[in-house]
Phi, psi and omega in degrees: 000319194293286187332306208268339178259340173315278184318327186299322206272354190267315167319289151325293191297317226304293174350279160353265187326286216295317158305297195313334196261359170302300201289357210255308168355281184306319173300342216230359172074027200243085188342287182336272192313312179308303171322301215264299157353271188298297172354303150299359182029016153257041206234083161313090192318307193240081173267170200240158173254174220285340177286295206138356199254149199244151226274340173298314172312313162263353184273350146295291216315322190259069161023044188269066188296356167291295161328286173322313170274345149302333195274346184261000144272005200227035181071015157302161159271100214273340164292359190308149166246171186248183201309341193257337151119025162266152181244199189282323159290316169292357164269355180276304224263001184256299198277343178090044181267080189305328169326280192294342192267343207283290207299334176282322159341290192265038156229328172121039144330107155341085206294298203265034182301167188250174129259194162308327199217029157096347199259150167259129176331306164316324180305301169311331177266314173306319180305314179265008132100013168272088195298316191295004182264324179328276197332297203286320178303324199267300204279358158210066185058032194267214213228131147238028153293334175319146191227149159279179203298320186249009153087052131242145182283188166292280194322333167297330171266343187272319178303279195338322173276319139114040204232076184295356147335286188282346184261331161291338173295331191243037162253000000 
């Protein structure tokens, strides 16, 4: 018995590793490999690493906008969220990837997905002082009534930041 749970757990890590260095594809831009992934077609496009994140996350997050617009050929779920209940536009739109966010736009991205604790990609971008993402987020619709979790908006975080730019775009 020992034996068999010694190998379950030998198994288990090994498995671990062997994602990571899957998800590090996504994190590292790394087209080739990915291409050669999917290829094999036992590859879930949009399965999660042990975070929640799904290689369209990460391949925003780190800015790999070549990936990205590869991976937004191949039937990701581009509203997918991670264990906190964030998407992909909303890590472009926390990190200032105007790139990423214009291509995710021009798929149909949820403009006005929600997370966990209520905030929106506008949010995220007001907050973090991205003007030119506001404009582009507003002028293709999103809400700037949404309230977060504790019942602030994008303009209530764009005050909080002192970031008047963004507070004459959303008054």
């Amino acid at each position: 018995m020992k034996y068999i749970v010694y190998l379950s757990i030998i198994f288990f890590t090994m498995n671990l590793q062997s994602q990571e260095v899957v998800f590090d594809y996504f994190r590292n831009g790394d087209i080739k490999s990915v291409q050669r992934l999917i290829a094999h077609q036992d590859f879930d496009i949009n399965s999660t690493d042990h975070y929640g994140y799904s290689p369209l996350m990460l391949a925003v997050y780190h800015g790999q906008t070549d990936l990205v617009r590869y991976l937004l050929k191949q039937h990701v779920n581009i509203d997918q969220q991670d264990k906190s209940g964030n998407t992909s536009l909303m890590g472009a739109c926390f990190k200032g990837y105007m790139d990423i966010v214009d291509l995710l736009i021009q798929k149909g991205v949820d403009i006005n997905a929600r997370n966990y604790n209520g905030a929106t990609a506008l949010i995220y971008a007001a907050t973090f002082g991205h003007k030119d993402i506001v404009t582009t987020l507003l002028n293709n619709g999103a809400s700037i009534s949404i309230q977060d979790s504790r019942g602030n908006t994008a303009l209530d975080h764009a005050r909080i930041q002192g970031n008047q730019e963004i507070i004459e775009l959303l008054f």
